[in-house]
VOZALUM-672684 format. One record per atom (N, C-alpha, C): x, y, z; residue in one letter; residue number from 0; chain; atom name. Coordinates in steps of 0.2 Angstrom, whole numbers. Atoms other than C-alpha are relative to their C-alpha. Last residue first. Layout:
BEGIN
+-------+-------+-------+--------+-----+--------+-------+
:     X :     Y :     Z : residu : num : chaine : atome :
+-------+-------+-------+--------+-----+--------+-------+
:     X :     Y :     Z :      a : NUM :      A :    CA :
...
+-------+-------+-------+--------+-----+--------+-------+
END
This chain:
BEGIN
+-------+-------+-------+--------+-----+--------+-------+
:     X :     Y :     Z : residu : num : chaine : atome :
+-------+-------+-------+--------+-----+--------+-------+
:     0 :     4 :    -4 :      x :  92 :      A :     N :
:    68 :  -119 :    37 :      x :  92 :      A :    CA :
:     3 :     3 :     8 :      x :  92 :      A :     C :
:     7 :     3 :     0 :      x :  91 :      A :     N :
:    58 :  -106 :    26 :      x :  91 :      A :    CA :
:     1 :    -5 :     6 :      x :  91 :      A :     C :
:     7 :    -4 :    -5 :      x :  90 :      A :     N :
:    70 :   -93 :    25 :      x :  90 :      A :    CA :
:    -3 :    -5 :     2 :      x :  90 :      A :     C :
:    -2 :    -3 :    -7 :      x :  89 :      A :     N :
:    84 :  -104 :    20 :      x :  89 :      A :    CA :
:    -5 :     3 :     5 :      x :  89 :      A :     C :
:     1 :     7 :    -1 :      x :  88 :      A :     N :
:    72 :  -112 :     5 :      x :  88 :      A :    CA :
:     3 :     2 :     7 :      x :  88 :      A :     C :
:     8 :     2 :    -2 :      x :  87 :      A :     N :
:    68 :   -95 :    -1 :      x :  87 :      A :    CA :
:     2 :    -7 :     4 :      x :  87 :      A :     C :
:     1 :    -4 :    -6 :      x :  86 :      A :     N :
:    89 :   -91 :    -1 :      x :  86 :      A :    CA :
:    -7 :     0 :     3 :      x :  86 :      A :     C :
:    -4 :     1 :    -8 :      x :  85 :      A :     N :
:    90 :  -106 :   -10 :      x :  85 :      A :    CA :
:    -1 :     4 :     5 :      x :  85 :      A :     C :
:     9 :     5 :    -2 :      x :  84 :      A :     N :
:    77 :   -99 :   -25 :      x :  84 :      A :    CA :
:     4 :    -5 :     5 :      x :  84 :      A :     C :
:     4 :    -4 :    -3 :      x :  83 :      A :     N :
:    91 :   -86 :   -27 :      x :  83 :      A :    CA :
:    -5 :    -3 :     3 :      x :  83 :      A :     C :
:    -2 :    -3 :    -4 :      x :  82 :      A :     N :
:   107 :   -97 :   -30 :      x :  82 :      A :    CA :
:    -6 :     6 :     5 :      x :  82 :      A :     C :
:     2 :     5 :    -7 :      x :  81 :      A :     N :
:    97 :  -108 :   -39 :      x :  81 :      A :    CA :
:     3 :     2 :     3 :      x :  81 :      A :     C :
:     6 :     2 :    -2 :      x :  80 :      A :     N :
:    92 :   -93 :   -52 :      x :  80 :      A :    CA :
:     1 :    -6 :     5 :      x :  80 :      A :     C :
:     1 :    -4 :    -4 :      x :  79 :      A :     N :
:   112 :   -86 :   -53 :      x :  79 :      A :    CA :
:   -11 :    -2 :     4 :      x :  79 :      A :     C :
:    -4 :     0 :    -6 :      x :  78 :      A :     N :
:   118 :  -103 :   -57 :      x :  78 :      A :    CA :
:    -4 :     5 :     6 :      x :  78 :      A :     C :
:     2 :     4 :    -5 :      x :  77 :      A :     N :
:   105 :  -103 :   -69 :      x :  77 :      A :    CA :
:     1 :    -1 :     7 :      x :  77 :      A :     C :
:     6 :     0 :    -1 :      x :  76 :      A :     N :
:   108 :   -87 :   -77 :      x :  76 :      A :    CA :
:    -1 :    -7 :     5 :      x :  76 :      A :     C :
:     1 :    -5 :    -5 :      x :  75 :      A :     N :
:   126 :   -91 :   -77 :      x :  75 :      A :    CA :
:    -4 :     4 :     2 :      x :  75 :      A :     C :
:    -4 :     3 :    -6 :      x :  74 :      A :     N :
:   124 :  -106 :   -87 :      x :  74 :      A :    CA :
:     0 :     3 :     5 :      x :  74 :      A :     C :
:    -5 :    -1 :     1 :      x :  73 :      A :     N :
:   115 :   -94 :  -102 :      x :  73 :      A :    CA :
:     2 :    -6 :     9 :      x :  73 :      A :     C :
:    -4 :     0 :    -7 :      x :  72 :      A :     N :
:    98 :   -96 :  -107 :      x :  72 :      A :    CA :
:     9 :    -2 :     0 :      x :  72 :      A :     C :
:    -7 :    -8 :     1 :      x :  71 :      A :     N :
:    89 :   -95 :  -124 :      x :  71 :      A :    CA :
:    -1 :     3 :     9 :      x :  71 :      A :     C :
:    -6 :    -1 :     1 :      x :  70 :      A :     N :
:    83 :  -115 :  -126 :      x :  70 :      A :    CA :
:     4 :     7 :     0 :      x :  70 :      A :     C :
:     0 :    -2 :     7 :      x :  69 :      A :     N :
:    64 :  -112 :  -128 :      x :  69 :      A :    CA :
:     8 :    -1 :    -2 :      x :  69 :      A :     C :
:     3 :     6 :     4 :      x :  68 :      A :     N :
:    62 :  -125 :  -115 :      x :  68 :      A :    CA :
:     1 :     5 :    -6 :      x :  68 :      A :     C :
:    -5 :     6 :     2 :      x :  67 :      A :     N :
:    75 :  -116 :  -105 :      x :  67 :      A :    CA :
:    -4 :    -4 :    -4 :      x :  67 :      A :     C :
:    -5 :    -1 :     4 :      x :  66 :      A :     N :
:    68 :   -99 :  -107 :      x :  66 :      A :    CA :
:     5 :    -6 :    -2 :      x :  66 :      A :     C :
:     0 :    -1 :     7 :      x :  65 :      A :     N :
:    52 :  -103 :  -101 :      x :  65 :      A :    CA :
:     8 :     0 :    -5 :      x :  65 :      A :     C :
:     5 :     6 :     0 :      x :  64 :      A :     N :
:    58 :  -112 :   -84 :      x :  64 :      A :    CA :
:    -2 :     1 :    -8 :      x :  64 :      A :     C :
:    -7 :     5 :     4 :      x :  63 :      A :     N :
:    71 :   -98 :   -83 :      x :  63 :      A :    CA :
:    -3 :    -6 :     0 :      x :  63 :      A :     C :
:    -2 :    -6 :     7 :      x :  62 :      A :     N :
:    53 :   -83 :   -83 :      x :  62 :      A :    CA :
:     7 :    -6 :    -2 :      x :  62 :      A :     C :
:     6 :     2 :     5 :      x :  61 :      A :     N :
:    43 :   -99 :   -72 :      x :  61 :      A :    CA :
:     6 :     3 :    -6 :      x :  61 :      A :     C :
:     0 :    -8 :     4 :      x :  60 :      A :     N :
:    57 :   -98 :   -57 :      x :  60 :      A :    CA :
:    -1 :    -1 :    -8 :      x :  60 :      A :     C :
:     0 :     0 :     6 :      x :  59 :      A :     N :
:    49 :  -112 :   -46 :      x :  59 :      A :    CA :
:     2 :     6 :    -5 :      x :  59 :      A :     C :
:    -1 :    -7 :     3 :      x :  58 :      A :     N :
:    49 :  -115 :   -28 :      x :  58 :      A :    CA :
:     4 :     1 :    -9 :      x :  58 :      A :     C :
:     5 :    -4 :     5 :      x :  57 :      A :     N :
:    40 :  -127 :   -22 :      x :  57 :      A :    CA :
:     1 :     6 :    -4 :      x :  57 :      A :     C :
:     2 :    -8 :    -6 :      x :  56 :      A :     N :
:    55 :  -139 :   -16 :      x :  56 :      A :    CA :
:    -6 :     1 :    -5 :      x :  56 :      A :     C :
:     4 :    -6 :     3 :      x :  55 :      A :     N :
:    55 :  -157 :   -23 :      x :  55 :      A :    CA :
:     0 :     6 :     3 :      x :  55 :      A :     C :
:     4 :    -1 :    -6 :      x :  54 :      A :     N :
:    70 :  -171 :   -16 :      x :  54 :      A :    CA :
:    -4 :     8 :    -3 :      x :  54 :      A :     C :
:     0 :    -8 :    -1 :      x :  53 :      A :     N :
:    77 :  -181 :   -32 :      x :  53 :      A :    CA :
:    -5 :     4 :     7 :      x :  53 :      A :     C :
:    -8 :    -2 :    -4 :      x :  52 :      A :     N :
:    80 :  -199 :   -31 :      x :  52 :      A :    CA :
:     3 :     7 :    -1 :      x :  52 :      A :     C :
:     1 :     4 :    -5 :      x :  51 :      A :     N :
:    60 :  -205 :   -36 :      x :  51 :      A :    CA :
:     9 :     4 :     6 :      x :  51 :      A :     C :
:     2 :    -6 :    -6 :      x :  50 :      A :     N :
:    62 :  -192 :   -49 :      x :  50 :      A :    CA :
:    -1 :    -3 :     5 :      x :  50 :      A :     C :
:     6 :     6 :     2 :      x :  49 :      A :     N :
:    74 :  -205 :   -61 :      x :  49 :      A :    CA :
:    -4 :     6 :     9 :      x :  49 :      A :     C :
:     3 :     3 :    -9 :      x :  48 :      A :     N :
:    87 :  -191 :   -63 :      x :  48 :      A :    CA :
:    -6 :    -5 :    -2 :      x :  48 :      A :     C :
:     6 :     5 :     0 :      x :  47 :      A :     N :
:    96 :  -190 :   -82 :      x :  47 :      A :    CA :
:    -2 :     0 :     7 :      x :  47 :      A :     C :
:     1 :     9 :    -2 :      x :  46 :      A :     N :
:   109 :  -177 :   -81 :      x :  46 :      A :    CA :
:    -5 :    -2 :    -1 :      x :  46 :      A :     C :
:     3 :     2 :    -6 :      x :  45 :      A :     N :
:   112 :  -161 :   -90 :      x :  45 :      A :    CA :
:    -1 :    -7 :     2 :      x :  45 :      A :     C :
:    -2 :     6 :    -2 :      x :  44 :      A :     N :
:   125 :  -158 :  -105 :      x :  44 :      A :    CA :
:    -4 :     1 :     7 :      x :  44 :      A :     C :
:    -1 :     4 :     9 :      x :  43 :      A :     N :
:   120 :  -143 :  -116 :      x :  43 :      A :    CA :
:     2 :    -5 :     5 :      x :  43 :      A :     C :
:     6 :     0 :     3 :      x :  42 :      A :     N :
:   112 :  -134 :   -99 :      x :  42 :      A :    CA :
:     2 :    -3 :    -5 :      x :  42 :      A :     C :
:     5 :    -5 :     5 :      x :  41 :      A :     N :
:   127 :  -138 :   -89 :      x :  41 :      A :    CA :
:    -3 :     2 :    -3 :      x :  41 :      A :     C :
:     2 :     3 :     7 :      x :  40 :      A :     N :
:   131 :  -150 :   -75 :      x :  40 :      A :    CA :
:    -2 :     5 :    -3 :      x :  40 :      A :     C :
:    -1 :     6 :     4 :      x :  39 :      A :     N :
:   144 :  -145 :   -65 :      x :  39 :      A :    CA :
:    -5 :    -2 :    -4 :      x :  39 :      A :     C :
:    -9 :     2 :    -1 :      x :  38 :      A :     N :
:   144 :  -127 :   -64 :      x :  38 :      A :    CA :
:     3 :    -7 :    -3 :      x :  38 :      A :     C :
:    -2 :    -6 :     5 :      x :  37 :      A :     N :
:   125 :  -122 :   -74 :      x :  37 :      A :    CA :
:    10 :     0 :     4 :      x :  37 :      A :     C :
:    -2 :    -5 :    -6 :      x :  36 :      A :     N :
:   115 :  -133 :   -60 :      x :  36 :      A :    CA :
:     5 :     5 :    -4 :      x :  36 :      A :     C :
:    -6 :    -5 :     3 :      x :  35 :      A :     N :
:   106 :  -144 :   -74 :      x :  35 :      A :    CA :
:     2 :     5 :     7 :      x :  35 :      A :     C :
:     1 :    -8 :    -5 :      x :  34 :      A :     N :
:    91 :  -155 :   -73 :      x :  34 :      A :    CA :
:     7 :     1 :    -1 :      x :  34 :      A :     C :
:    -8 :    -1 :    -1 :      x :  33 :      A :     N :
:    85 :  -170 :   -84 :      x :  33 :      A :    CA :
:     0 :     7 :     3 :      x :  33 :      A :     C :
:    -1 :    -7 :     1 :      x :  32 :      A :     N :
:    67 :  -177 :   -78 :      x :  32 :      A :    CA :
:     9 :     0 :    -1 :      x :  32 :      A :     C :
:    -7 :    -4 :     2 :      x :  31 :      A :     N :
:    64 :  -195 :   -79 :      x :  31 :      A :    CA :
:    -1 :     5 :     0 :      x :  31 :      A :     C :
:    -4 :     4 :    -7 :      x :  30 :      A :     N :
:    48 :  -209 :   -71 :      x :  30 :      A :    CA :
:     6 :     5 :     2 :      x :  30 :      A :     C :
:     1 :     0 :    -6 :      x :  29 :      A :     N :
:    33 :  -199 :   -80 :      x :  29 :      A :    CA :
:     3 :     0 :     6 :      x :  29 :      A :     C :
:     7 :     3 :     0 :      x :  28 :      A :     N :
:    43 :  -195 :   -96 :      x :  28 :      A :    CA :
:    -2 :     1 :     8 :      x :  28 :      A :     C :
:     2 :     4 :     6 :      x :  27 :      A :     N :
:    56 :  -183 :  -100 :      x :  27 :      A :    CA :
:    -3 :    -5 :    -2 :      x :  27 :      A :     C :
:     3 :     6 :    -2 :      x :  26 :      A :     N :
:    54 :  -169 :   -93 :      x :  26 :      A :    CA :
:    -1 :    -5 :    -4 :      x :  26 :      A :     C :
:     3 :     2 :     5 :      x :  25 :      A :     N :
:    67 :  -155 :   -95 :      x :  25 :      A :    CA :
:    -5 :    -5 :     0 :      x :  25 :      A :     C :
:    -1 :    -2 :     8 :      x :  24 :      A :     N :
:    78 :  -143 :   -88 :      x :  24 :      A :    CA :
:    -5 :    -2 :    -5 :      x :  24 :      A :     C :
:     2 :     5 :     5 :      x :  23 :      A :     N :
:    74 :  -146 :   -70 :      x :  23 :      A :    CA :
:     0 :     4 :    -8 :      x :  23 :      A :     C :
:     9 :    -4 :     2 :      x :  22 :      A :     N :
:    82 :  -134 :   -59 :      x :  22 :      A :    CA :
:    -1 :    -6 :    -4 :      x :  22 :      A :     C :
:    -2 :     0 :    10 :      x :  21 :      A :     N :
:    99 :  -142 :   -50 :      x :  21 :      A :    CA :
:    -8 :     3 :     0 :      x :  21 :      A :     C :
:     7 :    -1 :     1 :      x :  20 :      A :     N :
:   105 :  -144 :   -30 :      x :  20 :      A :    CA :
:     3 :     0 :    -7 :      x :  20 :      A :     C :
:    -2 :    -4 :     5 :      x :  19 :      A :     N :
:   119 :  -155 :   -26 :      x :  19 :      A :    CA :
:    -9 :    -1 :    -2 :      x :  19 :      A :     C :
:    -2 :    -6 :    -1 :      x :  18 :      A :     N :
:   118 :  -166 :   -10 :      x :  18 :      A :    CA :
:    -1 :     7 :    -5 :      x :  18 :      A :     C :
:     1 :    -1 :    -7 :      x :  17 :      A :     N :
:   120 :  -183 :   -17 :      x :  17 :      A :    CA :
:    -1 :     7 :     4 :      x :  17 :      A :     C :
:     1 :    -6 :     2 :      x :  16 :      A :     N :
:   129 :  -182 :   -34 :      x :  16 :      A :    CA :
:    -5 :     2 :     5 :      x :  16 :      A :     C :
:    -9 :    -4 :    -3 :      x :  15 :      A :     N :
:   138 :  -199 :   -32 :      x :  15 :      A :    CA :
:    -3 :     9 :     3 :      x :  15 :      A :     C :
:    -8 :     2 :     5 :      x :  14 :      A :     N :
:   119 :  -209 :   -31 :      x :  14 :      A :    CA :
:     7 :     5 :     2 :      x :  14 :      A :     C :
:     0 :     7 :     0 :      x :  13 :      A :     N :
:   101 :  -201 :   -20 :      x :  13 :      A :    CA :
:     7 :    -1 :    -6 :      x :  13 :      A :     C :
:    -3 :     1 :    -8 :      x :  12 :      A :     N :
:    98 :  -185 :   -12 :      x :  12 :      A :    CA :
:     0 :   -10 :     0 :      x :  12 :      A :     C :
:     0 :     9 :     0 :      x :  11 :      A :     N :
:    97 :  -177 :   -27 :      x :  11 :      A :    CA :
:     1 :    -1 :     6 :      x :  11 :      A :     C :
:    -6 :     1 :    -2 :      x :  10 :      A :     N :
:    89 :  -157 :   -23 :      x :  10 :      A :    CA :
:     1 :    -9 :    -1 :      x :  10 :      A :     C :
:    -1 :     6 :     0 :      x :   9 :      A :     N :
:    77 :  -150 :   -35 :      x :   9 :      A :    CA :
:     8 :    -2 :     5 :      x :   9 :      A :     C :
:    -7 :     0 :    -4 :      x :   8 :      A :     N :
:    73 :  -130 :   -38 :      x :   8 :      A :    CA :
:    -1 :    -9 :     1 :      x :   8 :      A :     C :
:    -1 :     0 :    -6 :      x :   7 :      A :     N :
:    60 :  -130 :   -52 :      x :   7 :      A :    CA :
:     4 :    -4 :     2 :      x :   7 :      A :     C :
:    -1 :    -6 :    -4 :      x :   6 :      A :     N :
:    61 :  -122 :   -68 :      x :   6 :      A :    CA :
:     1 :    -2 :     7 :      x :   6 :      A :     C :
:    -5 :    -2 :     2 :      x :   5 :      A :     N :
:    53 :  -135 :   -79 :      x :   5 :      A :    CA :
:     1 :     6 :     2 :      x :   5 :      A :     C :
:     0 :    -3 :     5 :      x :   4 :      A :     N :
:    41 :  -144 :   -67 :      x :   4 :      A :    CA :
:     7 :     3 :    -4 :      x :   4 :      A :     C :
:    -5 :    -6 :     1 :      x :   3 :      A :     N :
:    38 :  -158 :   -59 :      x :   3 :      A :    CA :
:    -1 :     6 :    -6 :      x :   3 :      A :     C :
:    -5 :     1 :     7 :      x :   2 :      A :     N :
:    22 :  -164 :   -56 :      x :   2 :      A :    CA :
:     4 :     3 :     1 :      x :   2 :      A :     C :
:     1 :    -5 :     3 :      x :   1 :      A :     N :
:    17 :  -164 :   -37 :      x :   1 :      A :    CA :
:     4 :    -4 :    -5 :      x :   1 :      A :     C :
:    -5 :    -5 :     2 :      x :   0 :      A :     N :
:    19 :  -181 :   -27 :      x :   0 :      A :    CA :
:    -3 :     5 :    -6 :      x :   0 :      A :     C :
+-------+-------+-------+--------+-----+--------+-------+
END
């Protein structure tokens, strides 16, 4: 498996949340990354995943990858970044 990274698109495909795309907010060790989709989970409260029950895409938007580890981003930026990096997933399938 690729390392995760912060920024990158992520869909759970495992627990309640099943389905629901997110970016990775943060990495928190080898086993956990937390992520964030900016509706239900938002960048001051993201989930805990165990990466094993997350499904990886390649597509990474680096400039809200930066801005999340420095902290200066808005919800609606995110929203608006998984909604872009889905339309690359569409094309592709």
């Amino acid at each position: 498996m690729d390392v995760p990274r912060v920024g990158q698109l992520v869909c759970s495909y495992k627990g309640r949340d099943k389905g629901n795309y997110y970016l990775i907010t943060e990495i928190v060790d080898e086993k956990y990354v937390q992520v964030a989709n900016g509706s239900t989970r938002k960048i001051n409260q993201p989930k805990k995943k165990n990466i094993k029950h997350l499904k990886f895409f390649p597509h990474v938007d680096n400039d809200l990858g930066s801005r999340l580890s420095s902290g200066n981003t808005s919800n609606e930026k995110l929203v608006r970044s998984i909604n872009r990096l889905l339309q690359g997933v569409e094309r592709e399938e």
